[in-house]
N, C-alpha and C positions, 0 to 999 in steps of 0.2 A: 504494500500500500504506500503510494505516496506521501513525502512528508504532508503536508498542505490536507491531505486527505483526511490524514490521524488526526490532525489539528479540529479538522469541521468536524469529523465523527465524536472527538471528546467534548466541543463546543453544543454538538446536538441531545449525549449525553446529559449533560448537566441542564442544558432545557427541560428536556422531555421527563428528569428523574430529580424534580425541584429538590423534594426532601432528603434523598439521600445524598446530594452533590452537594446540600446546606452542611450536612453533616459534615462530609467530607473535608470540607475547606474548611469547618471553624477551627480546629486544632493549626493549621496553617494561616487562617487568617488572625486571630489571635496573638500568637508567636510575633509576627512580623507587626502587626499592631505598637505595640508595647514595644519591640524594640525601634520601629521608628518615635515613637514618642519621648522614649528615654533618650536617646541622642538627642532627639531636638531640644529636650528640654536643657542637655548637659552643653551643646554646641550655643544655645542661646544664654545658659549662666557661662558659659566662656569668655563671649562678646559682652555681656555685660562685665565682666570683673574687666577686659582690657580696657574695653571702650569708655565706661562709663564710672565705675567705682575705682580703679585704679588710675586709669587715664584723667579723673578730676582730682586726682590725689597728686599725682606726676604728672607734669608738661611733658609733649613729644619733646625727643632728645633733649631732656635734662636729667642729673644725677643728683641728687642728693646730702650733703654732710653734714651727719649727726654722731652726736657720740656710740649711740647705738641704733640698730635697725628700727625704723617707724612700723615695718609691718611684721610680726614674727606668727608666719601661720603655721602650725605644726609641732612638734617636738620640740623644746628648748631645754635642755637638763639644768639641774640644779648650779652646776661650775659655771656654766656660758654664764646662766640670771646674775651670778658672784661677781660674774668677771664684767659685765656691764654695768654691775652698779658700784665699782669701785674703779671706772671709764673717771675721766673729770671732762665736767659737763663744757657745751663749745663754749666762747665768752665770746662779745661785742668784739673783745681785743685779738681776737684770733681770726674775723674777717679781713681785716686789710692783710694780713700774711694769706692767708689761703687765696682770694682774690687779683695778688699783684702779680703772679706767672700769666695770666692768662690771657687770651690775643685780643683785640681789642671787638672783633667780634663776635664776643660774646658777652650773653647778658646775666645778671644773677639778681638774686633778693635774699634778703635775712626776715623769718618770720621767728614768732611765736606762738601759738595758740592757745587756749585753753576755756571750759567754759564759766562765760561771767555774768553778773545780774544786772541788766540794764532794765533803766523806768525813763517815764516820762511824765508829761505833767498830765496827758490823757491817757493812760494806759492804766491809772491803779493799779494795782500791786506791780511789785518789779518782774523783769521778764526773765527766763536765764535761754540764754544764745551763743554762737560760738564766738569769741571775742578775738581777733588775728589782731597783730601789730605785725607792721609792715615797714622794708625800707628796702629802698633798690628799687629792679624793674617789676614788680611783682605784677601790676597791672598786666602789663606788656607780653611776658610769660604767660601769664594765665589765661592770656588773649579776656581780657573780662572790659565789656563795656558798660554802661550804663543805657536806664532807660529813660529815665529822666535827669537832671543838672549833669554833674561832672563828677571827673575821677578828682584822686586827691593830687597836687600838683608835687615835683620835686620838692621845690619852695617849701611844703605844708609837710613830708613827708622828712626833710634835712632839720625843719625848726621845732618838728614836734609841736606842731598847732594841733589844736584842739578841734579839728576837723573829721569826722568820719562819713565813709560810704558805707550803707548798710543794702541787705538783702532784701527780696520782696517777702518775706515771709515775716522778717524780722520789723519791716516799714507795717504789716499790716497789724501786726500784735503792739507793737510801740504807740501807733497811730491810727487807730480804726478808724477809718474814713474820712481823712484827712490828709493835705499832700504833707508830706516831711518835711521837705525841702524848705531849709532854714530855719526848721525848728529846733529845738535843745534834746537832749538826752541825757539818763546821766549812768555814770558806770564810776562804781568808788567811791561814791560821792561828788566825784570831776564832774560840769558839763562837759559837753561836748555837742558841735553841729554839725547840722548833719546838711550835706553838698553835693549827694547823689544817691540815687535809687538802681542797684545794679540790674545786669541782666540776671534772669533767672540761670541758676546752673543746674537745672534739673535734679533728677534726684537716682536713687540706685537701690535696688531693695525696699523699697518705699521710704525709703530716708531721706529727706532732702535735703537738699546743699543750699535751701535758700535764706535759714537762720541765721547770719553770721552779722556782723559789726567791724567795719575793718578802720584801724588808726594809725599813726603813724608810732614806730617804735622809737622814736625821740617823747612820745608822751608819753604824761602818768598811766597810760592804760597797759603798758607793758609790765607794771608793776604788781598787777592783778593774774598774770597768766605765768611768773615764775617766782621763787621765794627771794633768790637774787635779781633784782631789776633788768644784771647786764649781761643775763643768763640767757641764750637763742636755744630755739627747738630747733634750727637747722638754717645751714646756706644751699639754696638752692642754684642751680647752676646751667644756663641752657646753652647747646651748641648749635651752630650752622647746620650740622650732620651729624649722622653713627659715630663716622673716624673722628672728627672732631671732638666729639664728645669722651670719647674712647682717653683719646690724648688728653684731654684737660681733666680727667680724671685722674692719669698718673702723674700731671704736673700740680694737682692739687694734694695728692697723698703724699708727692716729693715734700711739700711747702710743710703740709701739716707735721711729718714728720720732722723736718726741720727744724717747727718752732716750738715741738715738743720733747726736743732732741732723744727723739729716740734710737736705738743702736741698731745696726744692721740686724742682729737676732733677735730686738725685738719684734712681735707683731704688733699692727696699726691698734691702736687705745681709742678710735674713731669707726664711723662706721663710713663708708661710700654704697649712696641704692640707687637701682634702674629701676626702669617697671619691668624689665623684663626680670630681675632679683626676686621683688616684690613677688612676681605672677610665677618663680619657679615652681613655691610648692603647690600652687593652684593647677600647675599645670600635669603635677605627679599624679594630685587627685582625681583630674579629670579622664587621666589614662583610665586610671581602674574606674571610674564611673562610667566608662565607655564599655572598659569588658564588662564590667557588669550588666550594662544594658544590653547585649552580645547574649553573655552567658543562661541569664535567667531568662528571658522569651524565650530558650532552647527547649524546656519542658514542654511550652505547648508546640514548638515543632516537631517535638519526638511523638507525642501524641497524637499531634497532625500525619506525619510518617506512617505511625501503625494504619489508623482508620482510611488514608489513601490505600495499604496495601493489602487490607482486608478486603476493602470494595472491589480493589483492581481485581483479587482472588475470587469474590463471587462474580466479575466482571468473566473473566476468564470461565468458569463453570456456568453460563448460563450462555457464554458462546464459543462452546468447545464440538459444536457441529458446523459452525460457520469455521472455525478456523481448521477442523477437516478437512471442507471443500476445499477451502483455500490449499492446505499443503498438499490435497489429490491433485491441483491444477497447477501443481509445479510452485506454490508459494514455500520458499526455501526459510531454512528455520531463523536465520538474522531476518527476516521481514517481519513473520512475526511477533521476535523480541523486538525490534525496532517499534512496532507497532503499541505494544504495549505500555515501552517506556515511554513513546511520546505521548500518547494518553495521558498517564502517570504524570509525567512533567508537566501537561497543561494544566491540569486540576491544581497542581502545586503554586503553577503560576498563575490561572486566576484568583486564588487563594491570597496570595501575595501581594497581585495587584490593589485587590480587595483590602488585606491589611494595611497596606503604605497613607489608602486615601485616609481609613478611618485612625492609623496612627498621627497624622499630622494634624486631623481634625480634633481630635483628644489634646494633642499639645495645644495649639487653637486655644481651644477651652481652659485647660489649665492656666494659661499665658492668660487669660480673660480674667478669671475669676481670683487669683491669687498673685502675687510680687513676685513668681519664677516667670522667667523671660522663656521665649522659643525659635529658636532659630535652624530653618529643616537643610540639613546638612542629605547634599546631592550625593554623597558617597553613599547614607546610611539608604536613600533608593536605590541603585543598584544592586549591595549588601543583600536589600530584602528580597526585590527580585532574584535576584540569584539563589537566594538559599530558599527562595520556595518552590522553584525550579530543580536544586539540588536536591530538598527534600522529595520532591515528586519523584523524582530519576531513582535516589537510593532505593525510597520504599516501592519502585515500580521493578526491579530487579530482580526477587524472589519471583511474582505472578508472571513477570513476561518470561523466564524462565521455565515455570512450569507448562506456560503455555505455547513454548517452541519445542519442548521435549515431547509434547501430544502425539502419539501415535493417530495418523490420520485415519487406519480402519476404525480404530475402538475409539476413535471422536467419529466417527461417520454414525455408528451404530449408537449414539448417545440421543436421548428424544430429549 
């Protein structure tokens, strides 16, 4: 029989024998379900940690210098926690030494963060939000515009004026219904005014990035976010490129080493991060949440396998007078098996098909109704396809077998 032929005969099949071809496929369409969904859901937490939660954490091509790593996802033994908290923290005074190697095109900022209690004269009770002090390009980096007034200028950022830009989330709890722009705040007891409404920086996991308060760390507000006032949570550091960045990395760890005169056999008492650092052990996990998602929709293809090869088997005994004729008329016994498995494979791979649509409609939903993201990764179609097509072929191997071995008398003589 023709390839093309087995194809319409297994497509006429599953027409004409609804309940049992339902049966057939749910073990296969299930399987591939669930493991399309699980990718998608793992391939869309992927883009979200790069794009969105780490990538608002890290600027493209910048690196980071703290005393110790800002993100530690995983395992950190007892020694590392010892040996980071007996690090000494960066100081004010250690930016112009880390900063003066570096070419002139490139840009950096010194932050702080931490969270503070701002009020207003309309807000009633105080609010607590994330409080940045800022100096350098930080704007610029962050690429962060405003939606209404303006950013905070060098001027305001070198003198430590009493100026800040705050967030929309932060402008609407401060100020319900009300434009900011030029009204007071206060943090510490300090006012502070306020000169622009940023853009929104969205948010990741449903956590927004739109609460924050940003000042200049020449003012008192820096004094709120560490126990020493001249104490940074980090220099940030942006390149032109990779290579660039690459290099201004080890001519910053030269410097810091340097001014902390460390010995050749010491190790660095600082930390230097990428996102790509950051996103290592993120990316460990995702390995194994991918086998996983692999592994367990296996169950329902082994299940799907059996009940394909059972049908195929009463498939076979209910046309073992047809496949008589056939091999009296010269139908040689590869047609047969050929016949069989391609049967067998098509039921696998409508099967298949069937799981892919309703896997990606499940992540759909899940992406809908919950803060896991979904992103349908083209490999994990293929994947499905293929292995419901593979499951078809394994478990069609045993019945087209049986049914190439038919002796064509004692199939002729069969009612």
């Amino acid at each position: 029989m023709p390839f093309f032929d087995a194809i319409r005969l297994a497509l006429s099949t599953i027409r004409t024998q609804k309940l049992k071809s339902a049966f057939t496929l749910l073990g296969v369409c299930i399987g591939v379900m669930f493991l399309i969904s699980v990718v998608s859901i793992v391939e869309g937490m992927g883009k979200y940690m790069e794009e969105d939660l780490i990538g608002k954490l890290i600027a493209v091509n910048t690196f980071e210098l703290r005393h110790r790593p800002n993100i530690n996802i995983g395992d950190v033994d007892e020694a590392t926690w010892e040996e980071y908290r007996k690090r000494p923290r960066l100081d004010i005074t250690d930016v112009p030494s880390a900063t003066a190697p570096l070419p002139a095109d490139t840009r950096w900022y010194v932050y702080s963060e931490d969270q503070v209690m701002a009020s207003s004269s309309t807000s009633g009770k105080p609010r607590q939000m994330r409080g940045i002090a800022v100096q350098g390009a930080f704007f610029a980096v962050k690429k962060m515009g405003v939606s209404r007034g303006r950013l905070l200028t060098d001027q305001e950022l070198d003198r430590g004026e009493k100026s800040v830009v705050i967030g929309p989330d932060a402008a609407e709890r401060l100020f319900p219904g009300l434009d900011p722009l030029g009204r007071e705040l206060k943090m510490g007891g300090v006012p502070y005014r306020v000169v622009g409404i940023a853009e929104s920086q969205g948010k990741a996991f449903g956590m927004s990035f739109d609460n924050f308060v940003i000042a200049s760390f020449r003012s008192p507000a820096r004094r709120l976010l560490n126990s020493r006032p001249n104490i940074v949570d980090a220099v940030v550091i942006q390149s032109p490129s990779v290579a660039a960045m690459t290099e201004n990395m080890e001519l910053v760890r030269a410097a810091m080493r340097g001014q902390r005169k460390l010995r050749p056999a010491q190790p660095d008492n600082f930390s230097l991060q990428t996102a790509d650092s950051a996103l290592e052990f993120w990316n460990k996990i995702k390995r194994y949440l991918v086998l996983a998602g692999i592994a367990l929709p296996a169950i329902g293809l082994v299940v799907g396998a059996i009940v394909i090869m059972n049908i195929m088997l009463v498939a076979v005994a209910e046309r073992t007078r047809e496949i008589g004729i056939r091999k009296a008329l010269g139908a040689k016994r590869r047609d047969i098996l050929l016949q069989v498995l391609i049967e067998a494979s098509t039921l696998g791979t409508v099967g298949s098909a069937i799981g892919v649509a309703l896997g990606i409609g499940l992540a759909q939903v899940i992406a809908a109704v919950s803060p896991l993201p979904a992103s349908v990764a083209p490999w994990s179609i293929v994947v499905g396809i293929a292995l419901g097509a593979g499951v078809g072929i394994i478990s069609g191997v045993y019945p087209a077998s049986r049914a190439s071995r038919l002796d064509p008398i004692v199939a002729l003589r069969q009612e």
